[in-house]
C-alpha positions in Angstrom: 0.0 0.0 0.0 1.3 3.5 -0.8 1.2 6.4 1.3 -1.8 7.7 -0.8 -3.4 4.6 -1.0 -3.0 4.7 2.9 -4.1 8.3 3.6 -7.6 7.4 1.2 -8.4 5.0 3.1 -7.8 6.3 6.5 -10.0 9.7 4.9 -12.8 6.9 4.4 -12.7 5.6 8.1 -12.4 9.3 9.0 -16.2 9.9 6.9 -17.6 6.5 8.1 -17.0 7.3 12.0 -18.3 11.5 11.2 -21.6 10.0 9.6 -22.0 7.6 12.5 -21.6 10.3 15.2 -24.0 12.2 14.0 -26.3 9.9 13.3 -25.9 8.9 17.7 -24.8 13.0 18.3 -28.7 14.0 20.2 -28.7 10.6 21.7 -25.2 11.3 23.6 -25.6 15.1 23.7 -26.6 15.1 27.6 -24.3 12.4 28.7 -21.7 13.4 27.2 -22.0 16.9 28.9 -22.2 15.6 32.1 -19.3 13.5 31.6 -17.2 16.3 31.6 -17.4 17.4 35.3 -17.1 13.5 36.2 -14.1 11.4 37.9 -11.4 10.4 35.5 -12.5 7.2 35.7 -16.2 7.4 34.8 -15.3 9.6 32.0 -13.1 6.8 30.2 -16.2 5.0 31.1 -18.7 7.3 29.0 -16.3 7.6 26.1 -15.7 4.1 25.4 -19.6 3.4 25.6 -19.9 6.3 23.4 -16.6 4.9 21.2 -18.8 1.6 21.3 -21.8 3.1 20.5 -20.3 5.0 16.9 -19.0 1.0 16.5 -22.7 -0.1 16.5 -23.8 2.5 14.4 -21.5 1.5 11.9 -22.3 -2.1 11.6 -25.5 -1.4 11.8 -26.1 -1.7 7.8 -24.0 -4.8 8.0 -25.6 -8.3 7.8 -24.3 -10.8 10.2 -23.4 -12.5 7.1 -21.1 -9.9 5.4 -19.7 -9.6 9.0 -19.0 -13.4 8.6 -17.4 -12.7 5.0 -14.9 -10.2 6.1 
């Protein structure tokens, strides 16, 4: 893979998880403002739920069987 190549692709990821978030952005809006005057360690907790959450979106036009395929 070329640099280019690798940058194009990384610019795609970059567009998949932007279209995701907003698509989950009002859902999150309140929890992820409250998050900010939280411990350290419930914050890590919000953002990976949140991290999981954009993941979920994502796969959500997947079948399990192109998820099987890849």
């Amino acid at each position: 893979m070329t640099r280019e190549e690798a940058v194009d692709r990384w610019a795609d990821i970059t567009e998949t998880v932007f279209w995701a978030e907003a698509r989950i952005a009002d859902h999150w809006r309140i929890t992820l403002d409250l998050a900010k005057t939280q411990a350290k360690a419930d914050k890590e907790a919000v953002m990976r739920a949140y991290c999981r959450a954009i993941a979920v979106e994502i796969t959500s036009k997947t079948s399990d069987e192109e998820l099987a395929k890849m």
